[in-house]
N, C-alpha and C positions, 0 to 999 in steps of 0.2 A: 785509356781512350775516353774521349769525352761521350754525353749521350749522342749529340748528333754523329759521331761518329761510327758508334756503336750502332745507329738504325738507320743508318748508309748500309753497314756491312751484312747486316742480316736482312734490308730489302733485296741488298744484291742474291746473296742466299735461296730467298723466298723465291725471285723471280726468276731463277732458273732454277730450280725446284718444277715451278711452275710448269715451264720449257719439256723437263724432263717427265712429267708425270703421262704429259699427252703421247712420248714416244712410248713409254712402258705400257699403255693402255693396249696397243699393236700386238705387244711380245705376244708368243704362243705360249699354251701350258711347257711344251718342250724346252721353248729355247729358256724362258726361266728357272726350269729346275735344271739346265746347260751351267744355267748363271748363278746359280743356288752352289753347285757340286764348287763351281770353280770360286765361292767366295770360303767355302770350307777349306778346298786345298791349299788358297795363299793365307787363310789362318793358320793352317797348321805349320804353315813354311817360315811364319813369321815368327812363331812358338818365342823364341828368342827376343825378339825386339820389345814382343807384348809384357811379356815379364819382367825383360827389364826398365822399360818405361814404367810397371806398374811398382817398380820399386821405388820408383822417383813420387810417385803417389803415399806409398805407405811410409817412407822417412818423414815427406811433408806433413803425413796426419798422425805420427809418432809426436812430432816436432810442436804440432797446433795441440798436444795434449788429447786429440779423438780418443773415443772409450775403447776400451778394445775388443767387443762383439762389433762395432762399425769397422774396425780395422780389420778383424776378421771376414767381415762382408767384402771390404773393399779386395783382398789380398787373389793375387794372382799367381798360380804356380803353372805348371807344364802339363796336370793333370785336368787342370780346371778349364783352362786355353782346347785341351782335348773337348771339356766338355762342352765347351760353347760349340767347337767347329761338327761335334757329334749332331746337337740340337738343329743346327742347319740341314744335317742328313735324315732327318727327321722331317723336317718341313717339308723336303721335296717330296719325301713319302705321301705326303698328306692329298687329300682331292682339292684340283683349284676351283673356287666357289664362281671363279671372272668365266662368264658366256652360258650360264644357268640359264636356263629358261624358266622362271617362276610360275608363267599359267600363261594360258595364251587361250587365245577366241575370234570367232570371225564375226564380224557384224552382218545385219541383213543388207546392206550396202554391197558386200563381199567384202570389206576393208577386213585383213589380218593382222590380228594384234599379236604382238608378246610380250610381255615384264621379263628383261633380262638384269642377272645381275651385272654391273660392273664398278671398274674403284674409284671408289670415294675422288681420288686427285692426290692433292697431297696433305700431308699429315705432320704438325710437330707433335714433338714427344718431350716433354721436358720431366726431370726425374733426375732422382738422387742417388749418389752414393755406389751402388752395384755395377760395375761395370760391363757385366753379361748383360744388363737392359738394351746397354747400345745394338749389340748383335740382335737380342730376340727381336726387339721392336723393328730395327729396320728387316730383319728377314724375315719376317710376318707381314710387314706392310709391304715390301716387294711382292712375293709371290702374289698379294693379291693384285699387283699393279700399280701400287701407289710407291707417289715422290717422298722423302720425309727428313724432314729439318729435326735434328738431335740437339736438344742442349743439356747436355747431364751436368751435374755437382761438380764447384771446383774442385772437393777434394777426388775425383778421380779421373781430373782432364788428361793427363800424360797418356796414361790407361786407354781412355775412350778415343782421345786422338786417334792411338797405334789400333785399335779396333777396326774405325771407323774405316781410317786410310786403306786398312786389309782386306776391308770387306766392297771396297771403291774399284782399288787396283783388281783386283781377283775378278771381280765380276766384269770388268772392262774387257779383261782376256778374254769373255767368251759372250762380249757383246750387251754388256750392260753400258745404259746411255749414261753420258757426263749428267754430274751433278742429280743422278739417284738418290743417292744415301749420301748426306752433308750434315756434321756436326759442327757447331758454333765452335769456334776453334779458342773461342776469351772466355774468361770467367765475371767479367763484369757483369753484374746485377740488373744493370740496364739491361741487360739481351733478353730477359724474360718479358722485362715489357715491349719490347720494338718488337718480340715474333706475338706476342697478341696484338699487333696493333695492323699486322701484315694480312688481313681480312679478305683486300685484294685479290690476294697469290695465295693464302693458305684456305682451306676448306676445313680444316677442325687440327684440335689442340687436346692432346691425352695428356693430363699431370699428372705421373704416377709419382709420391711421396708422402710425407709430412701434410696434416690438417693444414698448415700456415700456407705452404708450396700451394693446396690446391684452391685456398680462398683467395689467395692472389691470384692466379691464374682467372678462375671465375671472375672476378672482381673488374678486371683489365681485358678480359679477353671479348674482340669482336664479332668470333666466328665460335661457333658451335665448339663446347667441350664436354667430352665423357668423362666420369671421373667417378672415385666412390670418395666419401668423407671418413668416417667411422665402419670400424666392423664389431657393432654391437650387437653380438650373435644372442639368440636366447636356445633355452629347450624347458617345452612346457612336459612336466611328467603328470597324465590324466591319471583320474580317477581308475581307468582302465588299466593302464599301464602295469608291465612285468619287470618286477623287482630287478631280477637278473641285469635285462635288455638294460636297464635304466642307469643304472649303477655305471655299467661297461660303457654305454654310450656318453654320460654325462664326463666320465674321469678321460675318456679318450677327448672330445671336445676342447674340454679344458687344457687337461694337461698334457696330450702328445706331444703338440708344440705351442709355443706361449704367443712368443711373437709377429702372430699373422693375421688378417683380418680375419678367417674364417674360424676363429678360436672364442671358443665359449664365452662370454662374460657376466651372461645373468642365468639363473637356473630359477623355474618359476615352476612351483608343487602343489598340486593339487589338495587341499586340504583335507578330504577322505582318507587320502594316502601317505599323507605327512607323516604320523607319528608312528609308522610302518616303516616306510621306504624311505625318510630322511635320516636319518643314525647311517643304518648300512649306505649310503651315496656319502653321507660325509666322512665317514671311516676311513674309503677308500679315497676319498681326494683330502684328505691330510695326510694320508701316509705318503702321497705324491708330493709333500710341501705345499698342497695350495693351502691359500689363507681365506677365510669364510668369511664374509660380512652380510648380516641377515638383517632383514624385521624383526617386529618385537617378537611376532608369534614363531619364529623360525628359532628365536634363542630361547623360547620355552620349550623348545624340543632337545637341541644342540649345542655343543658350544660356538658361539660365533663375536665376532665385533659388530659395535652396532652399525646400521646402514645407514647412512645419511641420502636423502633425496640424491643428491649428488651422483651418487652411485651408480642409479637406473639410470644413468648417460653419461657411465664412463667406459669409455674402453683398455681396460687396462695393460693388454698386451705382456702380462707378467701373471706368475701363479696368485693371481685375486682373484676371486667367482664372489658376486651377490650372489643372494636367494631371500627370496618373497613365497610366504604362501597365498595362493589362491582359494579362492570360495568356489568359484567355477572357468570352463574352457573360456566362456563369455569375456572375464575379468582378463584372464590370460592375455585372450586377442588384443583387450582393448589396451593393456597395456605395455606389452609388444608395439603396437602400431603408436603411441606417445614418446617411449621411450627408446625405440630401437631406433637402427640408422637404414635401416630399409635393405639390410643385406641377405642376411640367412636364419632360419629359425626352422626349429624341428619340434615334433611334437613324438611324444613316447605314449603309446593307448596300443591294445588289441581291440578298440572298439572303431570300426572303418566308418564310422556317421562320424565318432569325433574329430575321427584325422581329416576328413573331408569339410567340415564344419574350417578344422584349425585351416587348411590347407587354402580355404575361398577367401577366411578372414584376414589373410595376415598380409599385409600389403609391404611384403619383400620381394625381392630378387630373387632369392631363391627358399624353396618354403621344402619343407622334409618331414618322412611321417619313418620312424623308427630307421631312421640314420643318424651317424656323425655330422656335425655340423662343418666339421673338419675335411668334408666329399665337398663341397662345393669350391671347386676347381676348374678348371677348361680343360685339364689331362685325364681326371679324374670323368670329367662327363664324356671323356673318348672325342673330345675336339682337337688333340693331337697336341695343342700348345695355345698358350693364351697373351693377349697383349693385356689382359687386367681383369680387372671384376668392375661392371658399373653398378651405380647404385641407384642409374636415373632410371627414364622408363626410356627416355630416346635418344638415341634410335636401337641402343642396344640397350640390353638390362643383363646383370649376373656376367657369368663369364666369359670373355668375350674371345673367338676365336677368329678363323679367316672370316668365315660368313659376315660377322659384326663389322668388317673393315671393307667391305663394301656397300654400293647405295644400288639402284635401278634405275635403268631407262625402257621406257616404251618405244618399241620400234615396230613400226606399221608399211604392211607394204599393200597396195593396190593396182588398181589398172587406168585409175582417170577417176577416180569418185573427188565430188564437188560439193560444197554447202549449198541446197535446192531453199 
């Protein structure tokens, strides 16, 4: 497809997107989780088609040489199809945020106000590789009301198509409006830029993938995007801090699981506590395989590789942890807020002035005082499921659940009041 052609087909997209956002704003909490139950059950009926489409996927990403932890992400069986259609039985559970009354007040006028919530409109979602994104994304932005344009990775279009279509058809059956849930049906490169350029019709743009995926997006994009960059997590262990706590929390962070934003990547020690509490923390996170890259004064403790600047702003995503000693919490904060990507950061103290001190200073998403940095999740905070983590301040920040996927209107009712 040429470009013009490519941003023909996803204005057509966009603008009945559009169309449909204003009908879904109507639905009831009922008849949506109607619509919910019925896009679970033509997933599960389709078990068959989704798999074998997604086989059409994992021969092409055999074929293009993909690594095989991506082929593993990408890969579809009967149990995983189960999971997705489970996750939508989950969402219906969940409370709809649409028709909230946020605060309300009467003026001396009599004029009666209220802040209600309702959805956003509509929403692309562009993002790589997973093919269960296309479900959570669209059935997260449904329930709360919203229209939403998908465009996931070519290597898993066959996949998202057979998704998409089941999650279309199924909700049709029990009265979900045309053109809800629409996935970019091409892989052309251009379709990323025609849906940022759809300002018009779309109301915001969530890039879940790759650094590159989301500076493009920003970069091109008209309308409002959420998004996080980096999850360059820290844990400051204070002067305060319990050996035990420190140890367990730092090797859980790091090394539960490697590959995620909310996973450890710099460990920052107190220097009272250094030559105490650092030996026992690095014992146990080499016996896990992580590999240590310190400061000078961190390898006059340990054994470690040396750190290069570079380091305090990488997110490694694999068993690597920096470590920096501190002089004070002061040092810590300040160098958190230089070096970090504005996501998660915890702090290890029994002393409650320094976790409150770390807790005001640390200008993250989400700030922690003797937890895993590894909790900061949208299931984990009892949000029931999350469309992502942001890493801005607006309009949402950290992890973002139904709530975040709606905005507010003031609605006023009186009897005749006028501007005097």
């Amino acid at each position: 497809m040429t470009d013009a052609e490519v941003f023909t087909a996803v204005e057509t997209l966009a603008r009945d997107a559009r169309a449909a956002s204003y009908k879904l704003s109507q639905l009831t909490t009922e008849q949506k989780n109607d619509i919910l139950r019925a896009m679970a059950a033509e997933l599960r009926a389709r078990t068959g088609e989704i798999v074998a489409a997604n086989a059409l996927d994992l021969e092409a990403g055999e074929a293009k040489g993909l690594a095989k932890p991506m082929l593993e992400r990408l890969k579809l069986d009967a149990a995983k199809v189960e999971a997705i259609a489970h996750g939508i039985d989950q969402v219906v559970a969940l409370p709809d945020p649409v028709g909230e009354v946020m605060d309300k007040w009467t003026r001396p006028n009599g004029m009666h106000l209220q802040q209600v919530r309702v959805p956003i409109g509509t929403i692309g979602i562009i993002y790589e590789s997973r093919p269960n994104v296309t479900s959570d994304a669209a059935v997260l932005c449904f329930k709360t009301g919203n229209a939403t344009i998908l465009r996931g990775g070519s290597e898993a279009i066959h996949s998202n198509r057979a998704i998409a279509e089941a999650l279309q058809a199924g909700g049709e059956k029990a009265g979900l409006p045309a053109h809800s849930i629409q996935l970019i049906p091409f892989t052309d490169r251009s379709s990323v830029s025609a849906l940022c350029q759809m300002d018009k019709w779309l109301d915001l743009i969530i890039p879940r993938g790759g650094k590159g995926l989301i500076e493009t997006v920003v970069s091109q994009a008209r309308m409002p995007v959420i998004k996080h960059y980096d999850g360059i997590c820290h844990l400051y262990v204070d002067q305060a801090a319990d050996l035990d706590m420190a140890v367990k929390l730092t090797v859980n962070s790091k090394a539960q699981k490697t590959g995620v934003c909310n996973a450890l990547e710099t460990l920052l020690v107190h220097c009272a506590v250094a030559p105490g509490h650092l030996p026992a923390i690095a014992a146990e996170l080499v016996e896990k395989g992580v590999e240590i890259r310190g400061c000078e004064r961190t390898r006059g403790i340990i054994a470690a590789i040396p750190a290069t600047e570079e380091d305090w702003g990488t997110e490694y995503l694999d068993l690597i942890l920096s470590v920096k000693i501190v002089d004070s919490l002061e040092e810590a904060v300040a160098h958190i807020n230089a070096h970090g990507s504005h996501h998660t950061e915890t702090i290890v103290t029994e002393d409650d002035a320094a976790a409150t001190a770390f807790l005001s200073g640390c200008d993250s998403a989400c700030v922690f005082h003797n937890v895993s940095t590894r909790l900061a999740d949208g299931e984990e905070f009892g949000f029931g499921a999350e469309i992502g983590i942001s890493t801005d301040k607006l309009h949402a920040r950290g992890p973002m659940g139904l709530r975040e996927l709606t905005s507010y209107q003031y609605r006023v009712r009186g009897n005749g009041q006028r501007k005097l």
